[in-house]
One Martini backbone bead per residue (centre of mass of N, CA, C, O) as a GRO file, in nm:
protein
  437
    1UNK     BB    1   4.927  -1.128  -6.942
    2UNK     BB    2   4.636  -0.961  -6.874
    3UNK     BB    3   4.328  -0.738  -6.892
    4UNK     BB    4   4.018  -0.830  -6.845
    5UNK     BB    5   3.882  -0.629  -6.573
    6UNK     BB    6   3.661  -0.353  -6.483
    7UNK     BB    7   3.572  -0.228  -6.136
    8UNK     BB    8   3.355   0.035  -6.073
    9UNK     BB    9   3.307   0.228  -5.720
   10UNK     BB   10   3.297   0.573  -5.630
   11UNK     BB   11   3.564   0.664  -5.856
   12UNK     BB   12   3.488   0.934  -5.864
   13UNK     BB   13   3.263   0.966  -6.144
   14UNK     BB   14   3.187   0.660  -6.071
   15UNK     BB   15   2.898   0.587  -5.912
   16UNK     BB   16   2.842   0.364  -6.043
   17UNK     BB   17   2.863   0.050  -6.126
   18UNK     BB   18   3.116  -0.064  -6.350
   19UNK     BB   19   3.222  -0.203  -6.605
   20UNK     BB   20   3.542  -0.369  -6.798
   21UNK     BB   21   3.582  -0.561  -7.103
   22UNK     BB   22   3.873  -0.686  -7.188
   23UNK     BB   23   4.063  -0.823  -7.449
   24UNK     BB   24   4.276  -0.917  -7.685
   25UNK     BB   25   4.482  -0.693  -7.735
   26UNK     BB   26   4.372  -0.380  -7.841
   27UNK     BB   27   4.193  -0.079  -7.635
   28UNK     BB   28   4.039   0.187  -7.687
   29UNK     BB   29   3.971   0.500  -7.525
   30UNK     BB   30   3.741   0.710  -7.606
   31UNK     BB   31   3.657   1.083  -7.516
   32UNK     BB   32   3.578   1.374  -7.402
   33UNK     BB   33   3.644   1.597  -7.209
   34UNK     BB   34   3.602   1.464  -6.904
   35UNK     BB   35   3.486   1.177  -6.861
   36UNK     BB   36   3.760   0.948  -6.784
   37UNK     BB   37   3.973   0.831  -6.884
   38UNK     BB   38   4.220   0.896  -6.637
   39UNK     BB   39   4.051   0.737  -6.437
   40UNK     BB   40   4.119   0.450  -6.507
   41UNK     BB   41   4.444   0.482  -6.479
   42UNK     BB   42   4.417   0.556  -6.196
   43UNK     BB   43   4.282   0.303  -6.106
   44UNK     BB   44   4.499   0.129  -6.150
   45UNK     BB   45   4.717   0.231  -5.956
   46UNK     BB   46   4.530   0.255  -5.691
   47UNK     BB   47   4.473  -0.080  -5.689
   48UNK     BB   48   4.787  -0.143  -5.663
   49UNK     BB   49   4.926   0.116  -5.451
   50UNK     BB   50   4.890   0.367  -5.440
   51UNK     BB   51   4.999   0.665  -5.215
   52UNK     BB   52   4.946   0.895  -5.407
   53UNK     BB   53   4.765   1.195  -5.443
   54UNK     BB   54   4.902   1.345  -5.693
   55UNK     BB   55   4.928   1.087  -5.897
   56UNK     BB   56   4.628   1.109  -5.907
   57UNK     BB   57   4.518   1.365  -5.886
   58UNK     BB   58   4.564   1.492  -5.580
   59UNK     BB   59   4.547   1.573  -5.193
   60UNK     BB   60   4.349   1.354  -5.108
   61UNK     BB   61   4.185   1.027  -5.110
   62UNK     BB   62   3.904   1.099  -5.020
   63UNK     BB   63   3.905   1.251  -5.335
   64UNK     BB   64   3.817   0.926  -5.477
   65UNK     BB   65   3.542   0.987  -5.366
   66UNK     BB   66   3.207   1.042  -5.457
   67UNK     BB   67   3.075   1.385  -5.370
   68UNK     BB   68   2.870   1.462  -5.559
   69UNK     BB   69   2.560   1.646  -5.680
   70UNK     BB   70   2.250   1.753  -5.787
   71UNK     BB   71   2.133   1.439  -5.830
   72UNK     BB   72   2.345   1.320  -5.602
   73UNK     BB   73   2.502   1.117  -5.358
   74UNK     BB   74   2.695   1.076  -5.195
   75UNK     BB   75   2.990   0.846  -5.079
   76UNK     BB   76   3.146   0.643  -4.811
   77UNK     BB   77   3.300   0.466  -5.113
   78UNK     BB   78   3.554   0.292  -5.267
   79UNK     BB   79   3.604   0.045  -5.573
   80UNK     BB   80   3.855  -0.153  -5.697
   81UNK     BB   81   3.864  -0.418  -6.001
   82UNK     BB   82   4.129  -0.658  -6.113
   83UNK     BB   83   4.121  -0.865  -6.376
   84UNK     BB   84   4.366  -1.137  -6.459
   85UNK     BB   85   4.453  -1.319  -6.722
   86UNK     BB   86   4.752  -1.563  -6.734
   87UNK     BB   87   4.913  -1.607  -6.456
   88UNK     BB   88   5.038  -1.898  -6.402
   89UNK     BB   89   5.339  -1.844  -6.557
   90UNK     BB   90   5.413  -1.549  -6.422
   91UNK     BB   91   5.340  -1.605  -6.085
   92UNK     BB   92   5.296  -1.888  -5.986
   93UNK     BB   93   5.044  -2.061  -6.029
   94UNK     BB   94   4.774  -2.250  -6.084
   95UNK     BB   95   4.603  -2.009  -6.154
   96UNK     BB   96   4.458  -1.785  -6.441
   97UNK     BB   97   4.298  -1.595  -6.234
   98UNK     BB   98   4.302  -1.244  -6.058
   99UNK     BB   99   4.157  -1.057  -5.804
  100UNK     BB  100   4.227  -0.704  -5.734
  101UNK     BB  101   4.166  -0.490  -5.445
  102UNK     BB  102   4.031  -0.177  -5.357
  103UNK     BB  103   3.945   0.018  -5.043
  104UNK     BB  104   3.771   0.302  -4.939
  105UNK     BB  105   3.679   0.542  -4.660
  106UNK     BB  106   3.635   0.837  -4.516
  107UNK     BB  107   3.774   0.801  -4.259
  108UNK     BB  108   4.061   0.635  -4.399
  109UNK     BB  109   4.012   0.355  -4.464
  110UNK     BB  110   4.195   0.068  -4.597
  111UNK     BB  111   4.130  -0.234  -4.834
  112UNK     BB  112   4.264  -0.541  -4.927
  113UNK     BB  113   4.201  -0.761  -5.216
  114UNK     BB  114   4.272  -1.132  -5.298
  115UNK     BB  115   3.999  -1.301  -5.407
  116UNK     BB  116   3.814  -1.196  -5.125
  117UNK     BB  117   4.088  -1.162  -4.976
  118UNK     BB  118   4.271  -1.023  -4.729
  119UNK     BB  119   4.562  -0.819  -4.736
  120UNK     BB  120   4.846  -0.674  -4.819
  121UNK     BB  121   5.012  -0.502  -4.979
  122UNK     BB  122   5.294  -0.614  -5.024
  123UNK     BB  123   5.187  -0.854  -5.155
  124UNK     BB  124   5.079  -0.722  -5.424
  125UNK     BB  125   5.404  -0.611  -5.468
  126UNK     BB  126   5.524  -0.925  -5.491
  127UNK     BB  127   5.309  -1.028  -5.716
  128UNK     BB  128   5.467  -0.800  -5.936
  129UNK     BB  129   5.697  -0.851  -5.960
  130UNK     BB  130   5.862  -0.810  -6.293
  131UNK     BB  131   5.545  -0.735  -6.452
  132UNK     BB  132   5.482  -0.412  -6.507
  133UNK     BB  133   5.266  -0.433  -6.215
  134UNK     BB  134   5.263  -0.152  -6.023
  135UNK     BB  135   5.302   0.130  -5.890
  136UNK     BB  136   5.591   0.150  -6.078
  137UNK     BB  137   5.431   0.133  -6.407
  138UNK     BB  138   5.592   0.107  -6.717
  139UNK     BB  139   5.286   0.022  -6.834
  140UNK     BB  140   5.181   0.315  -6.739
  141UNK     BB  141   5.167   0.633  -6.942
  142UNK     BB  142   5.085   0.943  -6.827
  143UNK     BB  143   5.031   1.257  -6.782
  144UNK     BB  144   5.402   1.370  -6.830
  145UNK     BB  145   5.572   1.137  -6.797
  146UNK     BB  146   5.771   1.151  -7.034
  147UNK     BB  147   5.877   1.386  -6.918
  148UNK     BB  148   5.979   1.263  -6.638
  149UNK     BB  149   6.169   1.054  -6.720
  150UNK     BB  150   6.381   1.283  -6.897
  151UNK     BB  151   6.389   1.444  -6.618
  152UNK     BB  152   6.496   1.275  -6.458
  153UNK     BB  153   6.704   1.083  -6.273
  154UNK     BB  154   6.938   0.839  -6.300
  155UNK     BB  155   6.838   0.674  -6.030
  156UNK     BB  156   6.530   0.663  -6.232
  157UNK     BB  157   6.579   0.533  -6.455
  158UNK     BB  158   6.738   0.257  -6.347
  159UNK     BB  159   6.453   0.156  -6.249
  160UNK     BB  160   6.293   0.137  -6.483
  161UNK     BB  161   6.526  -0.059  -6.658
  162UNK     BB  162   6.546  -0.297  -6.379
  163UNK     BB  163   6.248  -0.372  -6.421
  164UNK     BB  164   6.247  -0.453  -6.766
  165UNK     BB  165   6.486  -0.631  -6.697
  166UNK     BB  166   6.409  -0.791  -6.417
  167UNK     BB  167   6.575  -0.734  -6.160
  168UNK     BB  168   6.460  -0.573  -5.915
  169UNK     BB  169   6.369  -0.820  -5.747
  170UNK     BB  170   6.664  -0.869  -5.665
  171UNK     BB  171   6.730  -0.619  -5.527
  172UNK     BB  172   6.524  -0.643  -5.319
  173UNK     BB  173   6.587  -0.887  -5.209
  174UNK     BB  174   6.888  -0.821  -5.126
  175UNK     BB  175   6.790  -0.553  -4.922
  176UNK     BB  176   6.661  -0.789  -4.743
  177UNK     BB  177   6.902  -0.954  -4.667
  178UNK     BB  178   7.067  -0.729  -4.574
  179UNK     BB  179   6.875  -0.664  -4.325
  180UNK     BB  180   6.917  -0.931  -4.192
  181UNK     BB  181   7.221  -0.927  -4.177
  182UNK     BB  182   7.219  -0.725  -4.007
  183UNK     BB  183   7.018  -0.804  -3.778
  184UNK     BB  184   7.195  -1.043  -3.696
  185UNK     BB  185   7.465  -0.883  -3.609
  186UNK     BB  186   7.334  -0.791  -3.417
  187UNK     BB  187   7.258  -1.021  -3.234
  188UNK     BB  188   7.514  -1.109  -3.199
  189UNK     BB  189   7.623  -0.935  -3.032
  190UNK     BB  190   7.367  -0.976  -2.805
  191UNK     BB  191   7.497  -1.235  -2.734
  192UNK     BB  192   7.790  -1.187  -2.642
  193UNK     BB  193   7.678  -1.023  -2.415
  194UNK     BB  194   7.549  -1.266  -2.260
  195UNK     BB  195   7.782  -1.457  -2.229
  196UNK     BB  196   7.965  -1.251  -2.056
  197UNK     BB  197   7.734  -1.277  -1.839
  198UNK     BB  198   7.702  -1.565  -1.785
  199UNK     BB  199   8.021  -1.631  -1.706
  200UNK     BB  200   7.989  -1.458  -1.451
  201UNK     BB  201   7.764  -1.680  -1.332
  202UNK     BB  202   7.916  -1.931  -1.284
  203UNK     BB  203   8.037  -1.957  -1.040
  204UNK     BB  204   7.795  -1.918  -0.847
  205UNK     BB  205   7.587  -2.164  -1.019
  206UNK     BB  206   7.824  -2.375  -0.885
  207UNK     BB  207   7.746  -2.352  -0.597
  208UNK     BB  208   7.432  -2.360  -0.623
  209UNK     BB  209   7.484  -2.673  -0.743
  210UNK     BB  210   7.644  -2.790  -0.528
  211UNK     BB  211   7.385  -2.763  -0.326
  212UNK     BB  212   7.177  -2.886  -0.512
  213UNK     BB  213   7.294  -3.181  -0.469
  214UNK     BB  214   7.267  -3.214  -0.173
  215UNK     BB  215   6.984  -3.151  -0.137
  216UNK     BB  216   6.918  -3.419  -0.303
  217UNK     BB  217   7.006  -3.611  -0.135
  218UNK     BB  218   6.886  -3.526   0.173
  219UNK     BB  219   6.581  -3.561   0.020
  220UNK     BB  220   6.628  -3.882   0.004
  221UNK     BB  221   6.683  -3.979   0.272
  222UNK     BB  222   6.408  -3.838   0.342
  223UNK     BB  223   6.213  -4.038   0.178
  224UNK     BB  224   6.300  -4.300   0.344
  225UNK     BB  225   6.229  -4.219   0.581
  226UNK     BB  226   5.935  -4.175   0.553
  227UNK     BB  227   5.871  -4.434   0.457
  228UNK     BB  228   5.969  -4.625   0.739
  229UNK     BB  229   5.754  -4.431   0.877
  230UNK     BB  230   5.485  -4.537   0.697
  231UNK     BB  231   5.517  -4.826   0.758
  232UNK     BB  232   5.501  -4.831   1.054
  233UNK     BB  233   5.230  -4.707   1.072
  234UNK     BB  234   5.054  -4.906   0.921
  235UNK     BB  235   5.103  -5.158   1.084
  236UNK     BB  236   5.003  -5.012   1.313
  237UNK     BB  237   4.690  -4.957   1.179
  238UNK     BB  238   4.608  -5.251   1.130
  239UNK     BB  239   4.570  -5.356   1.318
  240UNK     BB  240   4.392  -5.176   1.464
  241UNK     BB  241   4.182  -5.188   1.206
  242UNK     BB  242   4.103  -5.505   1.344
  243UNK     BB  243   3.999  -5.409   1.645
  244UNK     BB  244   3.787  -5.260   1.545
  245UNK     BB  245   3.629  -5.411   1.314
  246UNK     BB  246   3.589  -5.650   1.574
  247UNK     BB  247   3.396  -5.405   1.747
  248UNK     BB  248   3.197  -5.340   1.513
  249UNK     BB  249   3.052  -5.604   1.511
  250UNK     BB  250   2.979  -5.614   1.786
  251UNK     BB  251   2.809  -5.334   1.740
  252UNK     BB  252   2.636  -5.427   1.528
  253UNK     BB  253   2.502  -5.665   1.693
  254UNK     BB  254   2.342  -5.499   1.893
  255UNK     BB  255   2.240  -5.301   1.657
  256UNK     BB  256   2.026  -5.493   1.606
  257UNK     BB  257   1.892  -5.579   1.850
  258UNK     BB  258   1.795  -5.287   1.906
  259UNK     BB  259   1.658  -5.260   1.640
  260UNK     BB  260   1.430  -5.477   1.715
  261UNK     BB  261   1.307  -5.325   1.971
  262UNK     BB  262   1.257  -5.050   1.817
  263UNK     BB  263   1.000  -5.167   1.645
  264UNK     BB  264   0.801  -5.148   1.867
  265UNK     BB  265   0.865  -4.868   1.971
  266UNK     BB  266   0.773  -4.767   1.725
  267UNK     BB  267   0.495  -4.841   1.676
  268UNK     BB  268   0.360  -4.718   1.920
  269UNK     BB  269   0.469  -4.428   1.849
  270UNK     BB  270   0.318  -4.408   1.646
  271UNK     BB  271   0.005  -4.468   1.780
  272UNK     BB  272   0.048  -4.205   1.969
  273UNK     BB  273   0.071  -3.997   1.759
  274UNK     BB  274  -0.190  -4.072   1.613
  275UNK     BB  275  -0.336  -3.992   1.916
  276UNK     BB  276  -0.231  -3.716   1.891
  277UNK     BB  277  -0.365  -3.598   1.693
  278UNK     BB  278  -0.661  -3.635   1.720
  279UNK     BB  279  -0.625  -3.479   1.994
  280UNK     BB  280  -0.557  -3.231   1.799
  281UNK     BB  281  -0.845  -3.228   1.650
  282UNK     BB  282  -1.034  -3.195   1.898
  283UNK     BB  283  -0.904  -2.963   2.040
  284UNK     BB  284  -0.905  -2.761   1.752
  285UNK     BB  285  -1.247  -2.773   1.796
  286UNK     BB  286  -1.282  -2.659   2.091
  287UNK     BB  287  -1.129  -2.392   2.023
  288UNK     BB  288  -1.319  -2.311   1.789
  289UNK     BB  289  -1.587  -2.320   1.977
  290UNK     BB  290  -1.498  -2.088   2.192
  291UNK     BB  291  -1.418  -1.867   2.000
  292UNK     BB  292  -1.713  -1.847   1.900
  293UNK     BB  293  -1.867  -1.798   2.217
  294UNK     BB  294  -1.700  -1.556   2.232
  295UNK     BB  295  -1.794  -1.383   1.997
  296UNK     BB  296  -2.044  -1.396   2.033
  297UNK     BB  297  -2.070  -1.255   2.319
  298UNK     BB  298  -1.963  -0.978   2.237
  299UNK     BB  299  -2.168  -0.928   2.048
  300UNK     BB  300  -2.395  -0.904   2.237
  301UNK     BB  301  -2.271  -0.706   2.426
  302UNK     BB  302  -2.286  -0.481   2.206
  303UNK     BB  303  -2.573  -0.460   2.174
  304UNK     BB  304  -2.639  -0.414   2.433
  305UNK     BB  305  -2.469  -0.111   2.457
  306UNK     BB  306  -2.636   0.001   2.220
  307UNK     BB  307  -2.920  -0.026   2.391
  308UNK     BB  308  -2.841   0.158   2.628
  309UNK     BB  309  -2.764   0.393   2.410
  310UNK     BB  310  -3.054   0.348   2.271
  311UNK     BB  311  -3.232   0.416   2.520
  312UNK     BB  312  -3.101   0.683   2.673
  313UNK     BB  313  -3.196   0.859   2.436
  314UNK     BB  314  -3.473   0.823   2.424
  315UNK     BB  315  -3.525   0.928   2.651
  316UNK     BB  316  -3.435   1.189   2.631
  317UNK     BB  317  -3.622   1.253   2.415
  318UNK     BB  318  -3.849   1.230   2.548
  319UNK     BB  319  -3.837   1.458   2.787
  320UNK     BB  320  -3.811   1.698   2.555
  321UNK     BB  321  -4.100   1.576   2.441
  322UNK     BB  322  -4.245   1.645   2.756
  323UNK     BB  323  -4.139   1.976   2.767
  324UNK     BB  324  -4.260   2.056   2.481
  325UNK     BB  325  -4.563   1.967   2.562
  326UNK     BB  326  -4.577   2.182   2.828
  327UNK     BB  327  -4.512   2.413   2.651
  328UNK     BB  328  -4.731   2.398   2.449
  329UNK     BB  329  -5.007   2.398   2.665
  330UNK     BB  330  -4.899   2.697   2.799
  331UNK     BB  331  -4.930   2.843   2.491
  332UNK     BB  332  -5.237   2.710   2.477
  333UNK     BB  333  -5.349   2.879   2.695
  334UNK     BB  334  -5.258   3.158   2.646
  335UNK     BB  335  -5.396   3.156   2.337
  336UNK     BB  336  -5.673   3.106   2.431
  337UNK     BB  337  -5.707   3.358   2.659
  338UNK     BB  338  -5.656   3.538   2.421
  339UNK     BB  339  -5.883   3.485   2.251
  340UNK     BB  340  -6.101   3.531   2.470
  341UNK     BB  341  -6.013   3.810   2.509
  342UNK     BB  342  -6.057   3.923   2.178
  343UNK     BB  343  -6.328   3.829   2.159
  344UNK     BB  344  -6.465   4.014   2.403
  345UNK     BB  345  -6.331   4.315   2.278
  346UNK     BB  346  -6.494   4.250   2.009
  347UNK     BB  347  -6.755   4.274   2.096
  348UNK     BB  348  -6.736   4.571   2.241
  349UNK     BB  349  -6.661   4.721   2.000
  350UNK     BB  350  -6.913   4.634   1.844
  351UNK     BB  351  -7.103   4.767   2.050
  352UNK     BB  352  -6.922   5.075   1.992
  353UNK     BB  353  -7.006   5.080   1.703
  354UNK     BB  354  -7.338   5.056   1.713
  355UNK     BB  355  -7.360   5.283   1.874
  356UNK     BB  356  -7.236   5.509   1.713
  357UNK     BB  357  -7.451   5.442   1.465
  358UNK     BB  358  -7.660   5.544   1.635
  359UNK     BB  359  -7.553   5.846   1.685
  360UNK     BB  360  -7.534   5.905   1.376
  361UNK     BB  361  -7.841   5.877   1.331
  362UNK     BB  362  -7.920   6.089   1.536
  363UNK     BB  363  -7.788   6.362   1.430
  364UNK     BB  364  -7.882   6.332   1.140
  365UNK     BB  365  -8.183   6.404   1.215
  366UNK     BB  366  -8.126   6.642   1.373
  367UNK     BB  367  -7.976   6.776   1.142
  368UNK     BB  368  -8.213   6.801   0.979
  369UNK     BB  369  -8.459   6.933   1.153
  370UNK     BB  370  -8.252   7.201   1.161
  371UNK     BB  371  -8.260   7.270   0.865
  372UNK     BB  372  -8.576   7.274   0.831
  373UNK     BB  373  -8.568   7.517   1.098
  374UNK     BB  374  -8.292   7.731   1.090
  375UNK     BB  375  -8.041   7.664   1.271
  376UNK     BB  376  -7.700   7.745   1.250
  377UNK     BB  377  -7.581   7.728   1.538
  378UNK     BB  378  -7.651   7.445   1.566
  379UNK     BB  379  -7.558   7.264   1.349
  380UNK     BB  380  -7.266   7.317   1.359
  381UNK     BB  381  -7.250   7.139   1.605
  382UNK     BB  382  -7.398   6.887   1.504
  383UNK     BB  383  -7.153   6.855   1.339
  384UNK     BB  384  -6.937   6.811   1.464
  385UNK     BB  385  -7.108   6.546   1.617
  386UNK     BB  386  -7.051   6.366   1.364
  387UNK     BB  387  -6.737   6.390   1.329
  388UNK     BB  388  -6.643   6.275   1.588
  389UNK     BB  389  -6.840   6.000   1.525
  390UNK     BB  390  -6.716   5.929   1.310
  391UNK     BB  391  -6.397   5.887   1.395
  392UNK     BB  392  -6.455   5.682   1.577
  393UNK     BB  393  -6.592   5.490   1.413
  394UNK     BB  394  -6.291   5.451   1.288
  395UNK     BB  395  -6.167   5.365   1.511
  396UNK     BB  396  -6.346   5.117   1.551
  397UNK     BB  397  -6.271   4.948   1.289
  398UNK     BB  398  -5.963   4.937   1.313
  399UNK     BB  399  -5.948   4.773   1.581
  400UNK     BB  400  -6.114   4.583   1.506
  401UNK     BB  401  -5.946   4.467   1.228
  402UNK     BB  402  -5.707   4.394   1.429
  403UNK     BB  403  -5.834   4.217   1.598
  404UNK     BB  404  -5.912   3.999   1.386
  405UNK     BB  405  -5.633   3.951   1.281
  406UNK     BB  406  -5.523   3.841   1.553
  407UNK     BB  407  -5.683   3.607   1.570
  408UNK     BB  408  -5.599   3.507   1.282
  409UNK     BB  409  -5.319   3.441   1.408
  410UNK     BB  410  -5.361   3.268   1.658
  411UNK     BB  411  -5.532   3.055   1.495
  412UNK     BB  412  -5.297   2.968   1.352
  413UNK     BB  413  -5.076   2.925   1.575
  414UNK     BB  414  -5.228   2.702   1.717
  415UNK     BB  415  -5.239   2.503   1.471
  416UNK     BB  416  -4.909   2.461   1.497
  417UNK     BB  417  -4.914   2.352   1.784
  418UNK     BB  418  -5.109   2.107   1.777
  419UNK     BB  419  -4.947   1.982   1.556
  420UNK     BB  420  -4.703   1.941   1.693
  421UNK     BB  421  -4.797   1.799   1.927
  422UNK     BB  422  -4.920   1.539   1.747
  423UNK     BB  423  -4.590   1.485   1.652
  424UNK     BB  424  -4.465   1.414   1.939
  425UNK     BB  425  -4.684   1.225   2.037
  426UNK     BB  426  -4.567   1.024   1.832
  427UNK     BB  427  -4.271   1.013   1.878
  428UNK     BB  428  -4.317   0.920   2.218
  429UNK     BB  429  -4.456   0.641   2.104
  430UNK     BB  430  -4.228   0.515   1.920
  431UNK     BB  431  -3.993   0.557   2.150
  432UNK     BB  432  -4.150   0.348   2.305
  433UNK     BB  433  -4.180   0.112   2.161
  434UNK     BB  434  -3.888   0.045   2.131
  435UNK     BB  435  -3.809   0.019   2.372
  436UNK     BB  436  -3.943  -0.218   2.455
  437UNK     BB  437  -3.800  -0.396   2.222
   0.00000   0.00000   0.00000
């Protein structure tokens, strides 16, 4: 038997998968410090089974997941994978490689596999007594074993001896036996305080079998006697099931002949459904003419409502307009009256503006003919009144002017009320026409 193959992924060193494969023959791994030399050997040991992590060179199992550096990130489980080949003589197999796995995780979790297949560290630990493979490995010697082998007891030099030697797997045996061997005298010491126990219960035991089996005579009696009443019942419910039987034909053939009557009464029956159906479909044919006729009528109803209230608002609006027309007409009464007085005044201001400006003009001709005659104080006295006459004379142009405005400010508003009145008396004449319709 000998190591066929190695894959290691993700354990120390070893970031990505790896493979090595080993000949038959020596092997020799060379390579400058630090490259990983040593992390093959841990790997060989803790594929197998090594459970110290000191042993390892570490202080956590953790520590054997490749924990990242400056160009590559964690990984979060490491694998290694042994394969041996030439195994069927050695360990008593059918096949001649076997390929033992073992895996770990960030969580803490551990998993063993022999060929694929999950299975228990035990498994791999009995698969390899006494064939140098294992654990406890004399047959991987790292950095220090030799001189911890010649410096350790004398009861640990004896283990890896008897390892060598074949002997250990028996040894294993041996403590396995001897413990199964203790463990049997427990129970049987266990079985013997049962039996005391049990022995203390045989008197009681026998007196309630001893009542059990009055109970089962007690209870034979008891179903031979159920059996002879329910034969005796039987005996009587089958007459009886005759009586009826015959009871039945009688009323079979009653309910023939009537159900032959029913059949007639039947087909009427039906015929009159028929008709009620028929009357059922005229009569709700008539009262949906009925319902029509009610709603038609509502309809009806409401449109009279609306006419008598848009009557009544017409009638409303034509009084308004009405009241409107004869406010207007004692207004436009009011401003003719006003023009034909404002008329009247302006002609008499005419008149005494013309009058004025006549009596300016013969003061001026006089107070001419004064000054061509020397006379100064008539003089003075007739600019006087020619002043007078003057400022008169201006006071009837504004006057006059006033009256004017008043005048065409009254022509406006007639005008403005004219057109109202027929625009008022427009609008009474299409609300009687509406009235009419």
């Amino acid at each position: 038997m000998y190591l066929k193959q190695m894959e290691l992924f993700g354990f120390k060193s070893f970031a990505d998968k790896t493979e090595l494969k080993f000949n038959k023959g020596i092997t020799v791994v060379i390579g400058p410090n630090g490259c990983g030399k040593s992390n093959l050997v841990d790997a060989v040991r803790w594929a197998l089974g090594e459970q110290s992590a000191k042993t390892l060179r570490g202080s956590r199992m953790e520590e054997l997941i490749f924990s990242g550096s400056e160009h590559r990130k964690a990984l979060n489980f490491a694998e290694v994978s042994l394969t041996f080949s030439d195994v069927g003589p050695v360990l008593n197999l059918e096949y001649e490689e076997i390929t033992v796995s073992r895996r770990i995780y960030r969580s803490g979790e551990s998993e063993y596999l022999i060929n694929g297949s999950p299975c228990r560290l035990r498994d791999i630990t009995e698969l390899f007594l006494d064939t140098g493979v294992g654990r406890e490995i004399y047959s991987v010697v790292g950095q220090g074993r030799v001189e911890g082998i010649i410096n350790s007891k004398p009861e640990d030099r004896r283990e890896i001896f008897e390892e060598a030697a074949g002997i250990f797997k028996y040894k294993l045996r041996k403590s396995e036996a001897q413990r199964r061997l203790e463990e049997t005298r427990e129970n049987l010491v266990r079985v013997q305080d049962l039996i005391f126990e049990l022995e203390m219960q045989i008197e009681p035991l026998t007196g309630q079998a001893g009542t059990a089996h009055r109970y089962r005579e007690l209870h034979g009696r008891m179903r031979e006697a159920e059996k002879k009443l329910y034969s005796h019942r039987l005996r009587g419910a089958r007459s009886e099931l005759a009586a009826v039987e015959e009871q039945l034909h009688k009323v079979t053939a009653s309910l023939s002949e009537e159900a032959a009557r029913g059949a007639g009464q039947e087909e009427r029956f039906q015929q009159l459904k028929l008709q009620q159906q028929e009357e059922g479909r005229v009569y709700t044919g008539l009262e949906q003419e009925v319902n029509r006729a009610f709603r038609e009528m509502e309809r009806q109803e409401n449109e009279l409502r609306l006419l008598g209230e848009r009557e009544g608002r017409c009638r409303e609006q034509i009084g308004q307009s009405e009241r409107r027309l004869e406010q207007l007409a004692a207004i436009i009464s009011e401003m003719n009256a006003e023009s034909e007085s404002c008329a009247r005044e302006l002609h008499l201001k005419r008149e005494l503006l013309l009058r004025e400006e006549e009596n300016c003009r013969v003061l001026r001709r006089e107070q001419e003919q004064k000054e061509r005659e020397g006379a100064g104080g008539e003089l003075e006295k007739q600019q006087q009144l020619i002043f007078r006459a003057l400022a008169r004379q201006k006071a009837l142009e504004a006057s006059l002017e006033e009256l004017q405005q008043q005048k065409e400010r009254s022509s406006r508003r007639r005008e403005l009320l004219l057109q109202e009145q027929l625009t008022l008396k427009d609008e009474r004449r299409q609300l009687q026409i509406h009235q009419e319709k």
